[in-house]
N, C-alpha and C positions, 0 to 999 in steps of 0.2 A: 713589717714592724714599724712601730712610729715611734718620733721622740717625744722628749719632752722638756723643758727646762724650771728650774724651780726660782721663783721671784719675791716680792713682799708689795703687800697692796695694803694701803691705809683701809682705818674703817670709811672714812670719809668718800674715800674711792671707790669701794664695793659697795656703800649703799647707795652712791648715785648711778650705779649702773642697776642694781637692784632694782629701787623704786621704781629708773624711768624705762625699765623694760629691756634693757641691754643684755643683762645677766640672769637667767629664766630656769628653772627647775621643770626638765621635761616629765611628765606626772607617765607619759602612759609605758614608763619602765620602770621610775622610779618609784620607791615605798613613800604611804605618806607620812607627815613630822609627826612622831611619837613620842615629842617632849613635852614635859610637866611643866607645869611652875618653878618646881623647886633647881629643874634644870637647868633652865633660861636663866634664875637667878645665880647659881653658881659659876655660869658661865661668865655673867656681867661682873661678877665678884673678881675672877680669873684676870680679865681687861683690866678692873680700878684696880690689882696688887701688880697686873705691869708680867705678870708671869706668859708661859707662853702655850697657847691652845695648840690641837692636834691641826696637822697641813690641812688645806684646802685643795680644791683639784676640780680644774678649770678646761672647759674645750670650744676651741671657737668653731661653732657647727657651721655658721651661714654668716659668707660676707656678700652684700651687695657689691657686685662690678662697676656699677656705673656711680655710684657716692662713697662706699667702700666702709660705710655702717655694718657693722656684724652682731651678730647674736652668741653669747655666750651661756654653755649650757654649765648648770653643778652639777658637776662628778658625784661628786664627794660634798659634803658639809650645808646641804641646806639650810640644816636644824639648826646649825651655829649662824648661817647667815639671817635668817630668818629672827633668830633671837635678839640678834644684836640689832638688827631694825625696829621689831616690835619694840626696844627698849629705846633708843632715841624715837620712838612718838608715841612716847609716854604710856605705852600698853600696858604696862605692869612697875609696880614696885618691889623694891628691894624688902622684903619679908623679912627681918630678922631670924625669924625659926630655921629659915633656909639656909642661912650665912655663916659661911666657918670659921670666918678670921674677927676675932674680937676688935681688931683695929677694925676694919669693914664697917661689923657692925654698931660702932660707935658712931661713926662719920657718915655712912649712908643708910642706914636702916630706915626703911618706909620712904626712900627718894625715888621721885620719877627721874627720870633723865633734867627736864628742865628744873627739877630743885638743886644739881649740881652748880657747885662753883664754877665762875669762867676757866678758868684753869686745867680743874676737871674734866670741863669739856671740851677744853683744848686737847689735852691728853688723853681723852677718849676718842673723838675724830682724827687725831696723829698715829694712834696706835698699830702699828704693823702688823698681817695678819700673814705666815707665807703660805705659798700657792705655789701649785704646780699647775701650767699653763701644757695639755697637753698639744702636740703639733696637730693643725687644721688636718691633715693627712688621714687619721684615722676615721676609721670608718665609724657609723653607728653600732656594728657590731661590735665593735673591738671596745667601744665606749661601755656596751651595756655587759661584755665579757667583766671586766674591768670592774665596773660598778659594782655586780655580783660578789668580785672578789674579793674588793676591801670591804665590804659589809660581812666576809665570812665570821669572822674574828669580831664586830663591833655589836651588833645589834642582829642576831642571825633572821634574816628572811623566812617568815612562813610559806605554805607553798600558795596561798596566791597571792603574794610579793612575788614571789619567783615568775605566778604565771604572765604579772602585771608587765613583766619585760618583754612579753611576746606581746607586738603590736598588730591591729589584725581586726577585721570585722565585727567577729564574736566578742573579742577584746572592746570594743568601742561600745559593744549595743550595751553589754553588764554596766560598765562605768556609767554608761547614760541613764541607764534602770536606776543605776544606783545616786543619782540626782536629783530625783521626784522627791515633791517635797514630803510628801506620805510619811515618809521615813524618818525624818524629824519633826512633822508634827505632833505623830503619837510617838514618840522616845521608842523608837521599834530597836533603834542599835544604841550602845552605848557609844561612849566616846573613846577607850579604849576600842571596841568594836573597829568602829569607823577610824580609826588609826590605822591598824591593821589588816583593814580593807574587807572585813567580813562583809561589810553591807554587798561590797562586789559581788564574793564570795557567792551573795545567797543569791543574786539577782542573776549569776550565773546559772543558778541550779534551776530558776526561774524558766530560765530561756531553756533550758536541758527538760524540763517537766513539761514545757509546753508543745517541743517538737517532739519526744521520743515518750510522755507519757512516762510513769512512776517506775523508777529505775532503783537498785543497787547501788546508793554511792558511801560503801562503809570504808575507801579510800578515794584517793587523790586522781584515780586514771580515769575515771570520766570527763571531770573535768580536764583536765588534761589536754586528753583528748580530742575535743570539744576546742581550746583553744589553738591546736595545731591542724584541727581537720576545716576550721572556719575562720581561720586566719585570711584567708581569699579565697572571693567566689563562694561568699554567704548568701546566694539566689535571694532566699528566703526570707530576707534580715528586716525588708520595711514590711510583711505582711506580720513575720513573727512580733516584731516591733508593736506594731498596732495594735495587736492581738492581747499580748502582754500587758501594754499602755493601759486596756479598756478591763483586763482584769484587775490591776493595781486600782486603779477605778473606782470599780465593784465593790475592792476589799473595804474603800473607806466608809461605807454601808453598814459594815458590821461593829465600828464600832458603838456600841451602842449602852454600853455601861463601863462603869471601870473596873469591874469584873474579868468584862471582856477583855478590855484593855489588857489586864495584868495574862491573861489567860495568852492574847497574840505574840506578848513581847517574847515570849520559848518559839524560839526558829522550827523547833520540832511542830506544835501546834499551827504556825504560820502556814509553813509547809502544806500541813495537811487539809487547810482552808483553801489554797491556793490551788490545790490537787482538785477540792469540790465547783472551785469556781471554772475552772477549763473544764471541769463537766459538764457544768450548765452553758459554756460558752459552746461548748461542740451537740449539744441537743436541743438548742436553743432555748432554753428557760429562762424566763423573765424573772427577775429577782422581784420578791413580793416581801409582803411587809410580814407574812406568816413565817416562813423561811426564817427571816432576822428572830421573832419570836422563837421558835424551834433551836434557833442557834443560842438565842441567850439563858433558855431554860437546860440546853445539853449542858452551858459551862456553869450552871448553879448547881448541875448536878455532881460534875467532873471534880468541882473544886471543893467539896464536901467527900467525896466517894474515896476509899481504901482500899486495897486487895486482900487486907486482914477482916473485911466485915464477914460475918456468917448472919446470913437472914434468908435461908433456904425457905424455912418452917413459916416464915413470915411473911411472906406475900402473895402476892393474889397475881395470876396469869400473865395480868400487862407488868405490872411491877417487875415481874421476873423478868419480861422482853427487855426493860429500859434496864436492869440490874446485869445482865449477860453482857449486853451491848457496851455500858461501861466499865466492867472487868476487862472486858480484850482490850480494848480504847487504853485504858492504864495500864496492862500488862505490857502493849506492844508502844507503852510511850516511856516505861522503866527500863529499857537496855537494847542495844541491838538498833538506836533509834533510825538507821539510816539503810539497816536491810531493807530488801525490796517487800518481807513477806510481812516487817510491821508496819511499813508505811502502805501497806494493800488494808491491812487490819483497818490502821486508824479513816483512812480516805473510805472504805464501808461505812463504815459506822457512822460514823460524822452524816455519812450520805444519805443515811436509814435517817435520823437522825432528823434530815432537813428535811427529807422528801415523801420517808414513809411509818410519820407518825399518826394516825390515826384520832380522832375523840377518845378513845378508850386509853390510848398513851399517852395522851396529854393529860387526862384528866389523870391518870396514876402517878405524875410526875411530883405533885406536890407530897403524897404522901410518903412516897419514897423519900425525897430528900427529907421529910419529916424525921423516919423512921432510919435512915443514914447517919443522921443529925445526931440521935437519942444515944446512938451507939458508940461513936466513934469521936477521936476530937480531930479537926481539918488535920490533916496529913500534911507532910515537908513538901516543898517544889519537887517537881518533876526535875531530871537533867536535860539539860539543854544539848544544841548537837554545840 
């Protein structure tokens, strides 16, 4: 068991440990900062009324022997440290809409930090914030036990926050996947997303798609799994790694309308691009500029096409072929999205799709979505996983 003792540190104090790297937020157990705006400002609102914020909780992980410099990791409270920094340099203003105290918003509505009075800002770098300094003693485990705990109650962990605590190979390759800039040049995640670590999340399922091929993940234990089984001694991790790299790659090829665009940003649809391109990576198929074509006339079709249409009576042989092929495609992308037998469905089709469309289906495709069009009006988004 370790101790602990509880103290009071200025903000003055904790941000120049902050800034100059003293006081560190170790990312590969903790969740990332999930606060808004209007958070940040209620918090700074909290400090100018003098009132008093929830503890902090401090661990000196690593002291150097020979100078006696140490590193200090947040337990506990990043969001509020993190807050109160962006606000002394100047990141944001005090929002009115956000502000609950009518004194507040009198006095500081729409001030950066340097529009404060000297006083103010004396009062604000004076302000006490307490802390719990736990003893250097304790382990990493006992840190990340810990961490877990008090976020039961505040903000509850999804489960990959949960998995993010397990440090580890497999652990390192997703976070690294989930880095490339791919990811935020086309808006693939939102920012809640990326908050809550989805982008991890999928880049995990990435790596899981790549070595074990289109899997069953309608719960939590693959991945899981997957984090506990390649935690050490991931052999595999720079060839998987490369592998993965050269298909993220590939994927940015397809963007090639904003059709498309809107069509990739459902993880469901990603997914199943991702599924066609480690096809073509393990049969060795050259991505051709026909393929992108094929791809971008599937999703003119996909994004018009309903499950309520009847046009049995109404088309002609290839018509039917590309009408079949987008019934399953949308039936096995409306429920169930993350069985193994609708992501078989959509990774077919897609594949038909790319690889064995004919002159005769191509040339059917415009009348079909013609004849799609006549009937029906564009359908609601898909669900997302």
């Amino acid at each position: 068991m370790f101790n602990f003792t509880d103290t009071r540190k200025s903000i003055k104090d904790i941000s120049t440990m902050f800034e100059g790297g003293d006081l560190i937020v170790d990312d590969s157990y903790q969740r990332r900062s999930v606060w808004g705006e209007k958070d940040k400002i209620r918090l700074i609102e909290t400090v100018l009324l003098k009132l008093i914020i929830p503890v902090l909780f401090f661990w000196k992980a690593e002291t150097d022997p020979d100078t006696g410099a140490s590193i200090t990791h947040i337990v506990d409270g990043q969001q509020r440290i993190k807050a109160i920094c962006s606000y002394v340099n100047n990141e944001f203003k005090l929002k009115p809409q956000f502000l609950l105290s009518e004194e507040i918003k009198t006095k500081y509505a729409n001030k950066l930090f340097r529009d404060l009075s000297d006083d103010d800002k004396r009062d604000f770098w004076n302000y006490q914030l307490m802390v719990i300094d736990i003893d250097p003693s304790a382990t990493r485990e006992d840190i990340i036990t810990m961490f877990n705990r008090l976020n039961l109650t505040d903000y509850n962990l999804n489960d990959q926050e949960k998995r993010n605590s397990k440090s580890g190979e497999f652990a390192s390759l997703a976070r690294e996947l989930s880095e490339m800039d791919i990811w935020d040049q086309y808006h693939l995640f939102t920012v809640p997303d990326v908050k809550r670590m989805k982008d991890v999340e999928f880049c995990a399922s990435l790596i899981l798609l790549y070595k074990k091929g289109i899997i069953d993940q309608t719960n939590q234990t693959a991945l899981n799994e997957a984090y506990e089984d390649y935690q050490i001694g991931y052999k595999d991790a720079e060839n998987d790694k490369e592998a993965i790299i050269e298909a993220i790659n590939s994927l940015s090829h397809f963007f090639i309308s904003d059709e498309v665009t809107k069509f990739l940003k459902k993880r469901t649809q990603l997914y199943t691009l991702f599924s066609v391109i480690f096809y073509m990576q393990r049969e060795k198929i050259e991505l051709q500029g026909k393929h992108l074509d094929n791809f971008k006339r599937f999703v003119n079709l996909y994004s018009v096409f309903g499950n309520d249409i009847d046009l049995e009576d109404q088309l002609s042989e290839a018509e039917k072929t590309l009408f079949d092929w987008l019934k399953k495609y949308k039936l096995a992308s409306s429920e169930g999205l993350n069985k193994h037998t609708n992501r078989m469905i959509r990774y077919n089709v897609l594949k038909d799709f790319l690889f064995n469309t004919n002159q005769e289906l191509i040339s059917a495709e415009s009348d079909l979505h013609a004849k799609i069009v006549s009937l029906s009006a564009i359908p609601t988004e898909d669900p997302d996983e």
